[in-house]
C-alpha positions as CSV (number, residue, x, y, z in Angstrom):
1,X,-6.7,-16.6,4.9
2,X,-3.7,-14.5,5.9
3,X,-4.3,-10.7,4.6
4,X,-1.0,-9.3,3.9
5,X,-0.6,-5.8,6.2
6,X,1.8,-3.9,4.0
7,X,-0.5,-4.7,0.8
8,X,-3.5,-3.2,2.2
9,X,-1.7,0.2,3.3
10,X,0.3,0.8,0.2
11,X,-3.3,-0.4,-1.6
12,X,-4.8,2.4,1.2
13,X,-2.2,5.1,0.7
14,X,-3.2,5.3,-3.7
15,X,-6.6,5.0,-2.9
16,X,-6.5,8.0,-0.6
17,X,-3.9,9.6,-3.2
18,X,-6.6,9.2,-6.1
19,X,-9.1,10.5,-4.3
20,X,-7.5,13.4,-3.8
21,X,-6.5,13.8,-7.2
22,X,-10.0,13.3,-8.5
23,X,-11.4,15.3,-5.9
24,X,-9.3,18.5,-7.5
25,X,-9.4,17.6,-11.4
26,X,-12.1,19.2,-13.3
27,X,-14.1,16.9,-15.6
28,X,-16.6,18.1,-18.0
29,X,-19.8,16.0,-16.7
30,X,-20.2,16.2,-12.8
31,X,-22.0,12.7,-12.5
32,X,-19.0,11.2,-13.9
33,X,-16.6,12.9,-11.2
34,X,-19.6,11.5,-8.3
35,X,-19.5,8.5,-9.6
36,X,-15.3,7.9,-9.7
37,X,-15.4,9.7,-6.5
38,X,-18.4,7.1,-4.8
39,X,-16.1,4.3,-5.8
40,X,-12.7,5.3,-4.6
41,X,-14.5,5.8,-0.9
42,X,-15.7,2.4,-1.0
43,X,-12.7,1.4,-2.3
44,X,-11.4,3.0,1.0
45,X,-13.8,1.7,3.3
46,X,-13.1,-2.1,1.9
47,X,-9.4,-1.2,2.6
48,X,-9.6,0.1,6.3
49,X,-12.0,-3.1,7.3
50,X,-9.0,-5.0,5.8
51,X,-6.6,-3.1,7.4
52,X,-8.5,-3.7,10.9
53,X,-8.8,-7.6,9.8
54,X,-5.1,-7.6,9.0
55,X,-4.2,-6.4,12.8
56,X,-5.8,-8.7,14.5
57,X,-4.1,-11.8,13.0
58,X,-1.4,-13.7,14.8
């Protein structure tokens, strides 16, 4: 399966940009903030393995 380079860094670049945003947004329960947080950095770390995967493809 071919993984498409340019997909999986715009896909990496909103990722980051989310995380970001969440990371400076105020919400009213702190759990929920953890929790959207936890998920864009796994998010993240699925991406970069891609991203690794995608540059060593022919």
């Amino acid at each position: 399966m071919k993984i498409n380079k340019d997909l999986v860094d715009a896909s990496l670049m909103l990722s980051i940009i989310s995380l970001v945003l969440t990371g400076t947004t105020e919400f009213s329960d702190a759990t929920q903030k953890l929790i959207v947080i936890i998920l864009l950095a796994v998010l993240i770390v699925v991406l970069v393995i891609c991203r690794v995967l995608s540059g060593r493809q022919p």
